[in-house]
C-alpha positions in Angstrom: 120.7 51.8 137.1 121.0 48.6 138.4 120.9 47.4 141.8 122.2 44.0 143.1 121.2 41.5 145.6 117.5 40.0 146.3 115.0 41.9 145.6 113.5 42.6 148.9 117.1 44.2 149.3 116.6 46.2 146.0 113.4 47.4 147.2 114.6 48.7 150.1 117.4 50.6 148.0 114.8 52.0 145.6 112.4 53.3 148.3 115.6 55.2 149.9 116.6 56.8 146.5 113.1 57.9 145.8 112.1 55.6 142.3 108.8 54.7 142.0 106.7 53.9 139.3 106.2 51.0 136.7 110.0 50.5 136.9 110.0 48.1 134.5 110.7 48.7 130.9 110.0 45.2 129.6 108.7 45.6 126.4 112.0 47.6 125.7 110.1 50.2 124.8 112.2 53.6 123.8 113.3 55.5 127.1 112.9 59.4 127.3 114.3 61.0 130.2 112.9 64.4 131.7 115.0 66.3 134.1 113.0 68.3 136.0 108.9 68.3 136.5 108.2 72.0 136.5 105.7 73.0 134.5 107.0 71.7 131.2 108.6 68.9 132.5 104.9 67.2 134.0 103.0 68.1 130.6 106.0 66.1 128.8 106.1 63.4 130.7 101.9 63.3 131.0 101.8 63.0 127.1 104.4 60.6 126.5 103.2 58.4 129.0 99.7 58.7 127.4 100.5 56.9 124.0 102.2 53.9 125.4 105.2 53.8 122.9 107.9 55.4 125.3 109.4 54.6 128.8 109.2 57.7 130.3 111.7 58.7 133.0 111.2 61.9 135.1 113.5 63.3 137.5 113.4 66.0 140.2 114.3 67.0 143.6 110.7 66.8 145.0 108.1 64.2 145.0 105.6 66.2 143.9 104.0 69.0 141.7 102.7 71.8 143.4 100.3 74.2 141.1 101.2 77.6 141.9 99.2 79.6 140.3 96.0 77.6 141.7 97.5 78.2 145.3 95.4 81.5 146.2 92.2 79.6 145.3 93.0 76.6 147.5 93.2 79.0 150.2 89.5 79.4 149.9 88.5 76.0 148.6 89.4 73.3 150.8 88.8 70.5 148.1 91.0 72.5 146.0 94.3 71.2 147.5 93.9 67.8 146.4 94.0 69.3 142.8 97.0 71.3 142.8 99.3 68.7 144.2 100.1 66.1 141.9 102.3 63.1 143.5 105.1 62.2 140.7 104.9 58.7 142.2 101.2 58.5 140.5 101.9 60.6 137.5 103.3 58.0 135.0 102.5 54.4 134.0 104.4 53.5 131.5 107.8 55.1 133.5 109.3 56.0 136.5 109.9 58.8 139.0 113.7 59.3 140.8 114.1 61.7 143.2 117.3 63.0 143.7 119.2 65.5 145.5 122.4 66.6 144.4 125.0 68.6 146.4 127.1 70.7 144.3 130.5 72.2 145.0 131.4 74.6 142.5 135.5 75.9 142.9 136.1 79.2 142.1 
C-alpha cells in the first residue's frame, strides 16, 4: 500500500483505514499476511510476531479479539474483561493491523 503526500496527510489516511501497528517493514524482513483474527488467525500472528524474522500483517473487520468462550466468566469477574479483549492495534510488534470492511455484491 502506499499512500502519497506528507506524512501528517498519510497519517490521517491510515488512522481512517484502520492500520496500526509498527508499519514499518525496514529491515525487509519476509511479510506474512493473515486474513482474519479469529481464533487461528491471533495465535498465528502472536507466534510469528514472537521470533522477530517475519513482518506480520493481520487483517479483519474488527479491531479487536473478543474471547468467547471466557465471556460467561467475565460476567461474574469484573477484572475479567480486560482479559478477554485483546485490541489488534497492540497485538503485533514486528507488523501491522488493517481493518477493513468490504461490501460485497454478489449477481445472481
Amino acid at each position: 500500500m502506499c499512500i502519497k503526500g506528507p506524512q501528517k496527510d498519510r497519517d490521517k489516511e491510515e488512522k481512517k483505514m484502520g492500520i496500526s501497528g509498527s508499519q514499518q517493514n525496514s529491515e525487509k524482513k519476509p511479510v506474512v499476511l493473515i486474513v482474519g483474527g479469529g481464533y487461528g488467525g491471533v495465535q498465528c500472528a502472536k507466534s510469528l510476531d514472537k521470533t522477530g524474522r517475519f513482518f506480520t500483517v493481520l487483517v479483519d473487520r474488527k479491531s479487536y479479539f473478543l474471547h468467547n468462550v471466557a465471556a460467561l466468566r467475565a460476567t461474574i469477574e469484573q477484572d475479567f474483561v480486560q482479559k478477554i479483549v485483546v485490541p489488534y492495534d497492540r497485538l503485533l510488534k514486528n507488523g501491522l493491523y488493517i481493518r477493513i470492511l468490504l461490501k460485497l455484491n454478489i449477481l445472481n
